[in-house]
C-alpha positions in Angstrom: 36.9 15.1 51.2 36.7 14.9 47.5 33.8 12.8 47.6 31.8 15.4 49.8 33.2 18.3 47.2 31.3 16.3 44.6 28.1 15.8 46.4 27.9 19.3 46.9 28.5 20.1 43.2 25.9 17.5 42.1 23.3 19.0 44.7 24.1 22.3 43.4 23.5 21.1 39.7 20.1 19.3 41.0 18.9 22.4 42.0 19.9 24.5 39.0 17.7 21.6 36.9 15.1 21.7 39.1 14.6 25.2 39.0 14.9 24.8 34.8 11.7 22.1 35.2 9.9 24.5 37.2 10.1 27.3 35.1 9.0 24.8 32.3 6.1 23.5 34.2 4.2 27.1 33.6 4.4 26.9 29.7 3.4 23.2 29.1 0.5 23.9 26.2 2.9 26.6 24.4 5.2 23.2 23.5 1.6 21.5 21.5 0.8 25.0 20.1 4.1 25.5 18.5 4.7 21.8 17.2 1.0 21.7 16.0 2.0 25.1 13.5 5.2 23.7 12.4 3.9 20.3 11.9 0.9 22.1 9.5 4.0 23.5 7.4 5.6 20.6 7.2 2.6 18.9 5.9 1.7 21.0 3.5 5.5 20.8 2.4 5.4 17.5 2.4 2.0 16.7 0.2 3.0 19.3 -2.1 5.9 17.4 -3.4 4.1 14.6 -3.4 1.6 16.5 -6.0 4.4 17.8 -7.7 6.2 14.9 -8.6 3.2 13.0 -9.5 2.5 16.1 -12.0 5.9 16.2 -13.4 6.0 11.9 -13.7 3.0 12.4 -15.5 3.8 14.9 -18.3 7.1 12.8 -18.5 4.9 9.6 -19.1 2.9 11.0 -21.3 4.9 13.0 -23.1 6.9 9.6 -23.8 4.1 8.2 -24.9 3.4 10.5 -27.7 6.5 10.1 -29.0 6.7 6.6 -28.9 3.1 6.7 -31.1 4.4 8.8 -33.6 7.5 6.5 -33.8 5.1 3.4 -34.6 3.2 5.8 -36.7 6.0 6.0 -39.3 6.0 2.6 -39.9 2.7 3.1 -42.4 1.4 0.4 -44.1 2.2 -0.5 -47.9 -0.7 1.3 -49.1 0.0 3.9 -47.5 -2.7 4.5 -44.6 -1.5 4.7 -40.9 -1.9 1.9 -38.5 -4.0 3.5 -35.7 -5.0 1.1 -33.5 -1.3 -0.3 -33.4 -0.2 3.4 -32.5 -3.2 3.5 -30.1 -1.7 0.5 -28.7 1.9 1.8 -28.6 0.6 4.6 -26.6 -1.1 2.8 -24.4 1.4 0.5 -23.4 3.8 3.4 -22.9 1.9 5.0 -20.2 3.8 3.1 -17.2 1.9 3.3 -13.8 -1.3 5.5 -15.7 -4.6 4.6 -16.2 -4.5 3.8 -20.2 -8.5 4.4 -19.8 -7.9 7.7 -18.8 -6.0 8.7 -22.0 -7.4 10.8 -25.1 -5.2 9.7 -27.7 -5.6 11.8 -31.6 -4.0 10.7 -34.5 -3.3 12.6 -37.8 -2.0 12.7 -41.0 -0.9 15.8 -41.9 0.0 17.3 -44.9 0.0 13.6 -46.0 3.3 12.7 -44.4 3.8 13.7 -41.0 2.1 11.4 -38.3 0.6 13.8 -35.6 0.2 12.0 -31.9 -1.7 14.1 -29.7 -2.4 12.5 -25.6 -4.1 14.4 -23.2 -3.9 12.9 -19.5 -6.4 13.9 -16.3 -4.6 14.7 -13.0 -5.6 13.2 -9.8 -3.7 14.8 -7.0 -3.2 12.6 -4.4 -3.1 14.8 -1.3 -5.5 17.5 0.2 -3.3 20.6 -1.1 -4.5 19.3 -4.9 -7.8 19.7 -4.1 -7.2 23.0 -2.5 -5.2 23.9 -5.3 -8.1 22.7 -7.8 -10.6 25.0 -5.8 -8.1 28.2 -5.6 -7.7 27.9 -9.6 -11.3 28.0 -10.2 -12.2 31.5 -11.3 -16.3 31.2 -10.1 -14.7 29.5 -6.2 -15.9 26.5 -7.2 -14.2 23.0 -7.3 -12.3 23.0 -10.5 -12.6 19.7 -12.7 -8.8 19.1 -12.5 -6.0 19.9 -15.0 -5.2 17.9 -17.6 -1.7 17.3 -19.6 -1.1 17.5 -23.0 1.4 16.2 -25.3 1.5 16.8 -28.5 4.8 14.4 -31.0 5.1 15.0 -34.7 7.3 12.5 -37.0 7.7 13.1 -40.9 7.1 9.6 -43.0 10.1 9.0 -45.1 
């Protein structure tokens, strides 16, 4: 008797779920609609961190790397003069997982004893949202030429 009290329970249930899967049967595209407009969010989520940690590793890097030239800058020869292709060098070396190429590096005396390091850095965003981004900044809607960081580390020669 029990057994034919769960029968009719699980026939019951059956039905209930098949009439669930019919009713889902009439909306089978609104399913790919929906996922393909969340998934466009969570793309453009997902790249624009990626672009926005590679811009904020970058002014950290190079940033760093200013520093680190006006540090070697203070060690000035005994005449004197500054050293600038060993704080080119310095620079260089200190810009971990960057194009080195890349890299405008400035050096001044000023005032005649304070070592001036000045790097500017291109961006290359790696995703599509950087180039949209480039293009939305330009003020003529034209592609932009990119941003660039600058750093700018000042040490007094003692």
């Amino acid at each position: 008797m029990n057994v034919i009290y769960k029968l009719k329970n699980n026939l019951k249930l059956g039905q209930m779920v098949n009439k669930f899967v019919k009713v889902g049967k009439r909306e089978t595209g609104s399913t790919l609609v929906e996922f393909a407009f969340a998934s466009i969010i969570l793309l453009g989520i997902t790249f624009g961190m990626v672009d926005f940690g590679l811009i904020l590793y970058t002014r950290n890097a190079v940033q760093l790397a200013a520093q680190e030239g006006a540090r070697e800058g203070i060690a000035v020869e005994e005449d004197g003069s500054l050293r600038y292709t060993d704080i080119e060098e310095r620079v260089k070396d200190k810009l971990i997982l960057l194009d080195p190429a890349k890299a405008d590096i400035t050096v001044n005396l000023v005032g005649g004893d304070t070592v001036q390091v000045e790097v500017d850095y291109p961006i290359e965003f790696v995703t599509p949202v950087g180039d949209v981004i480039k293009m939305l900044s330009s003020a003529s809607n034209e592609w932009a030429h990119g941003w660039d960081i600058n750093a700018v580390a000042t040490m007094v020669i003692h």
